[in-house]
N, C-alpha and C positions, 0 to 999 in steps of 0.2 A: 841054456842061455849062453852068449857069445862070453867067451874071457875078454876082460876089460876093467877100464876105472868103474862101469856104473857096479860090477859084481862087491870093486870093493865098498862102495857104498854103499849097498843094500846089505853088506854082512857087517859094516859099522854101523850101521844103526841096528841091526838083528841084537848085535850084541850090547846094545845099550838100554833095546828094550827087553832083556832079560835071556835073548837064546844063543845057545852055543854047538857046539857042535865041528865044527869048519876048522878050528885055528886060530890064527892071528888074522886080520881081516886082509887080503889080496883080490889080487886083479883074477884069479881061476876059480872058474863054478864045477864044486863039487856035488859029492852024493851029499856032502856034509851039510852044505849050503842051503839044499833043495830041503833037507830033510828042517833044517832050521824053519825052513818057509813055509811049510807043511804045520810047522806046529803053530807057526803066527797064525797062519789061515784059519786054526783049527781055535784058537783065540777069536778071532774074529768070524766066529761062525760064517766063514764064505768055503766053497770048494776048496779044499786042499789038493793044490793041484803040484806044489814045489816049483813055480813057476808064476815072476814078476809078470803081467805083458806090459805094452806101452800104454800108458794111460792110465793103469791102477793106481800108480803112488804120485805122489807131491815132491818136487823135492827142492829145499827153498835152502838156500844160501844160509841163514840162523834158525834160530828157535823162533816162531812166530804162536799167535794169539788166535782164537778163532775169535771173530768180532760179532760173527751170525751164521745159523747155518737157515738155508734157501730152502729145502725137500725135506720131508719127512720120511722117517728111515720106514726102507722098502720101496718109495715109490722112486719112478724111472727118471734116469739120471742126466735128463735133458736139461739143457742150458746151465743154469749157476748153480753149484751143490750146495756152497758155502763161501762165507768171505773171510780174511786173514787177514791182518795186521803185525807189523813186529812187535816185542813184547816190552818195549820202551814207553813208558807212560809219560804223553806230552801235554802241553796245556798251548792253546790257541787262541791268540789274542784278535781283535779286529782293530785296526788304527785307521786313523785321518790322514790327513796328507799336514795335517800339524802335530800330529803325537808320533808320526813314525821315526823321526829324530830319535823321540827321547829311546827309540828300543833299536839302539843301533846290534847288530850282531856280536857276540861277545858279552854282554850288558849283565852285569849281576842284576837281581829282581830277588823281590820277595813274593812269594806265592801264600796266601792262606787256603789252604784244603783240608775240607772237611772239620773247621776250628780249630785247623793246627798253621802255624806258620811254618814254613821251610823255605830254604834260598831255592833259587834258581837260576840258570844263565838263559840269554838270551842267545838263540840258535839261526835263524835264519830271520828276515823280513822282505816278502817278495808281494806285489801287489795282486790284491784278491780281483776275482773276476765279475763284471758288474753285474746285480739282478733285477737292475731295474729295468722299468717297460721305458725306452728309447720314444713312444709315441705318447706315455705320459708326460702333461707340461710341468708337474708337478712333483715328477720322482725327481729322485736324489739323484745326480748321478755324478757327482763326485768322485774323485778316483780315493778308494778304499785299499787298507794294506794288511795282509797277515801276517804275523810275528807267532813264531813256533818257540816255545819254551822248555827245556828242560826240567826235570825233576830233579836237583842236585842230591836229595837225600832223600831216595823211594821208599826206605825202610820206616820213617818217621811216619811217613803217612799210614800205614799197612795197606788192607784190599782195596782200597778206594781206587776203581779205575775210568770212572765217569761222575761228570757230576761238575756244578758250576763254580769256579774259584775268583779267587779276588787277585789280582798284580799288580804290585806297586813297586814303578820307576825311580829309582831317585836321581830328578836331575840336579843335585845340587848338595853342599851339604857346609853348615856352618858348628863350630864347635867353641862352644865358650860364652854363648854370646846369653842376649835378655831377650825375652818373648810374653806377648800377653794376647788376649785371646783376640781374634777378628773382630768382634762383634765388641773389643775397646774401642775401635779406632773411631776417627772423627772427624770430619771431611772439613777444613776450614775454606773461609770463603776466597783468601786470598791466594789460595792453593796450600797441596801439601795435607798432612795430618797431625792431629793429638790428640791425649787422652787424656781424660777427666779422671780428678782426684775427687777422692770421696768430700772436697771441702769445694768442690764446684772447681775450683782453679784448672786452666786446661795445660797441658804441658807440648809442646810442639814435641814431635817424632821424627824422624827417618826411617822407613821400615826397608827391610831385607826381604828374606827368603818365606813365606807359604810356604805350610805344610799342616796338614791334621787340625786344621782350625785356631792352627797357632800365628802367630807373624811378627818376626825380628821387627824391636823396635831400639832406638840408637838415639842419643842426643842430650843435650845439658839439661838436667835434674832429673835423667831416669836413670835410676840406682836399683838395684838386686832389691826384692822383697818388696819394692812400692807397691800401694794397692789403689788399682785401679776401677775405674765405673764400666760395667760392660754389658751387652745384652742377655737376657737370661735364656 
């Protein structure tokens, strides 16, 4: 083989996957080299031949994933062998053209996978491509958005690397305040809302911020620990 950069990358990964022989890894193809290559081959039950050609090896930028392999070992190695992925586990969300706000790039989230909760950031939001039929009068075809999320803490989850999760955005966030469940609330006629005491009396509201079936409520005579009339 020609001296070069590709020599010394095929004798940096020789040596990573276990063989030596050569040196330190360089740009010159020795006996050392070949004899290296001879042993991998001979790992890989193919001809030991001490000699890469073009097209034998992969050679990608990081450490990637096989996602799927295409043929069955032995047969001929026509068209797709196998597919790769990097080995960054992402989560991919689908948005509307009214929730893609809430996941602006950067965006801390929370992810539940696999019944664990861990953070996540939000990494990109670029708009998905449509699959609806253009001669149905009845698709959708709204324009659709993908939002790619990170895993902040991989280790929490362990092997889980497919499989469906939950993301929750917070747009919003109130501290300090009083909350009673949705299904208090109570539509008055002359607008607005209140909630019923357990003695029938209604008490007019202001409500805040939704969230978890909860919703800030604010106004003269609602005080911490009032008990309220709600749906069951």
């Amino acid at each position: 083989m020609t001296d070069g950069p590709d020599v010394k990358l095929v004798e940096g990964n020789l040596r990573d996957l276990g063989y030596s022989g050569f040196g330190t890894p360089d740009d010159k193809f020795t006996a050392g080299t070949a004899a290296a290559i001879k042993k991998w081959q001979k790992k890989l039950g193919v001809d030991q031949t001490g000699v890469i050609e073009l097209g034998d090896v992969v050679v990608t930028a990081a450490a990637v994933r096989v996602s799927s392999v295409d043929l069955a070992l032995g047969a001929d190695a026509a068209g797709s062998v196998l597919k790769y992925t990097d080995t960054t586990r992402w989560v991919t969300v689908e948005l509307t053209e009214d929730q893609k706000d809430l996941a602006v790039a950067g965006k801390a989230v929370t992810l539940t996978v696999g019944g664990k909760q861990v953070p996540g950031t939000v990494r990109s939001v670029v708009p998905a491509p449509s699959d609806s039929d253009p001669n149905d009068p009845n698709a959708d075809t709204s324009q659709k958005y993908t939002a790619t999320v990170s895993i902040d803490d991989v280790a929490a989850i362990g092997a889980v690397d497919a499989g469906a999760v939950d993301v929750v955005v917070t747009s919003g966030e109130r501290k300090d305040v009083l909350a009673v469940p949705v299904g208090a609330l109570l539509a008055l006629t002359e607008g607005g809302y209140a909630v019923e005491l357990p003695s029938g009396k209604l008490v007019p509201v202001r409500t805040g911020l939704f969230a978890d079936g909860m919703v800030e409520v604010s106004g003269d005579g609602v005080s911490a620990g009032m008990k309220v009339v709600t749906t069951s």
